[in-house]
C-alpha positions in Angstrom: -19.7 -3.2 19.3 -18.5 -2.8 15.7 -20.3 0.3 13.3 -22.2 -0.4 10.3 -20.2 0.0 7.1 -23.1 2.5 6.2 -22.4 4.6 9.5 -19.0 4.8 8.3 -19.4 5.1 5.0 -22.4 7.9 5.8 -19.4 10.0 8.3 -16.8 9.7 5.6 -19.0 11.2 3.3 -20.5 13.7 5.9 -16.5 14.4 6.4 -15.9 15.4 2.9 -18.9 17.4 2.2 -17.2 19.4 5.0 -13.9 19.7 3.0 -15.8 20.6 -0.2 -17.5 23.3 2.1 -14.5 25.2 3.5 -12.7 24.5 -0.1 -15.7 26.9 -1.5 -15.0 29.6 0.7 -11.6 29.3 -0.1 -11.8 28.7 -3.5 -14.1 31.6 -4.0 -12.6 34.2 -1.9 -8.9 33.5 -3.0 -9.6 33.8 -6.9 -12.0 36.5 -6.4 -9.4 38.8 -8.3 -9.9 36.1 -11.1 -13.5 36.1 -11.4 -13.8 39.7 -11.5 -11.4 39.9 -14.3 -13.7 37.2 -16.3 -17.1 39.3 -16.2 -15.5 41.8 -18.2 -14.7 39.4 -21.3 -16.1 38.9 -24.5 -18.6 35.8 -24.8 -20.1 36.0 -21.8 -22.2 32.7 -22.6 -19.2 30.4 -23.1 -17.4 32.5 -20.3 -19.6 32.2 -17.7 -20.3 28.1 -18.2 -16.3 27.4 -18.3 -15.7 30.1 -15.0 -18.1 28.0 -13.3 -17.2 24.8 -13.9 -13.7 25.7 -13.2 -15.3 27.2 -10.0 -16.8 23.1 -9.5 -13.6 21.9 -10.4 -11.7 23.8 -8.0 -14.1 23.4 -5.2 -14.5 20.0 -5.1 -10.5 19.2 -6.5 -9.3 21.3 -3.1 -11.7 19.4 -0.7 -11.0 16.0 -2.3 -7.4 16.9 -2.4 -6.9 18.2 1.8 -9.3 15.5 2.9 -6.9 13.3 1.2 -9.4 11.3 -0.5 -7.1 11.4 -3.8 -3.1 11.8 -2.0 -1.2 14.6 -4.3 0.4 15.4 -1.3 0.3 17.6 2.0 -2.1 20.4 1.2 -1.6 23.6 3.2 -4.8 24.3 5.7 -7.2 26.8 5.4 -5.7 28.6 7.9 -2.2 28.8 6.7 -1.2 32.6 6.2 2.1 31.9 4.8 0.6 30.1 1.8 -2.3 32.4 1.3 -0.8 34.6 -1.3 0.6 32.3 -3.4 -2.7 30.4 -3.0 -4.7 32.8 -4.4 -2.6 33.6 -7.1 -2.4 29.5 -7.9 -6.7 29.2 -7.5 -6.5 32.2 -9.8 -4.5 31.0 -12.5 -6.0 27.4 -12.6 -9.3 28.8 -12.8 -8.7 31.8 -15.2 -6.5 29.4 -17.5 -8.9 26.6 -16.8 -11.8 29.2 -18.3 -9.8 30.9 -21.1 -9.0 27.4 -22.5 -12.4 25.8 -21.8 -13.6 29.1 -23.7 -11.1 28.0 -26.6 -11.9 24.8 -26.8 -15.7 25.5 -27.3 -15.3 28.1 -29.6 -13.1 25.6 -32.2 -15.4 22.8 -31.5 -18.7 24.7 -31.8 -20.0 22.3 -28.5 -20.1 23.2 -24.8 -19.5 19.9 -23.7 -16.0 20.0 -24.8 -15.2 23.0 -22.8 -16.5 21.8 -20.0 -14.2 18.6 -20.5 -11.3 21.1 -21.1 -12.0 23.0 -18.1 -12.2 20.1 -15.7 -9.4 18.4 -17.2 -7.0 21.9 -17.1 -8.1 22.4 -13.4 -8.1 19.4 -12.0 -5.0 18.8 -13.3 -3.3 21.7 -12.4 -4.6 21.6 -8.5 -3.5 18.3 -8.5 0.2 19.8 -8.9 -0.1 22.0 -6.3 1.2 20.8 -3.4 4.6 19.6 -4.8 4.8 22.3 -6.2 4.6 24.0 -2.9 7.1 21.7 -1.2 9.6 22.6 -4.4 9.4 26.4 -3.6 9.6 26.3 0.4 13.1 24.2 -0.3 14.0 26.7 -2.8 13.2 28.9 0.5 15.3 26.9 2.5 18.4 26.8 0.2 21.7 27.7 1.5 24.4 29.0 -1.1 
């Protein structure tokens, strides 16, 4: 006996909604040097909508990204203590540069939307360069003179 295509459709999505889930703690322990650096900046109102859609962004871009659901390429696990540091200094600077540029952007437009846009854009973007840029550094590991 065959599923429904809503059972599967229903476990994929129950599946990825577990992705997003670890991605958060992740994402929000990782960066935390980040965001700790952001509540002490100027504009606090245009701050604090960019930092947390950058936060979004990251979230659900990691979750999508390991789950595979949009192939970038291998994304290291949760788990992976080798890659933690330079994880959390990569989360940190996609979100801080994802938030100083969304903070840009809104100030020169005069609308939040557009940093927002910028934000998502900058962060999504930049995760989705992550993992070759991971497989470029462990050959540079690897290298023999």
């Amino acid at each position: 006996m065959s599923e429904s295509p809503n059972r599967t459709l229903n476990a994929r999505f129950e599946r990825w909604l577990d992705y997003v889930f670890f991605a958060l703690l992740e994402v929000c322990v990782l960066s935390l040097p980040t965001l700790a650096v952001l509540t002490t900046a100027p504009d606090q109102d245009a701050v604090s909508l960019s930092a947390l859609t950058a936060m979004a962004a990251a979230t659900v871009g990691v979750g999508t990204f390991r789950g595979k659901y949009v192939d970038v390429g291998e994304w290291p696990e949760p788990s992976d203590f080798v890659s933690m540091p330079f994880r959390s200094a990569y989360y940190g600077l996609a979100i801080g540069g994802g938030t100083w540029l969304g903070v840009v952007a809104r100030t020169a437009a005069g609308r939040w939307w557009v940093g927002v846009g910028v934000t998502l854009l900058v962060v999504v973007a930049s995760l989705g360069a992550f993992p070759r840029l991971v497989r470029r550094l462990q050959s540079l590991a690897r290298w023999q003179p």
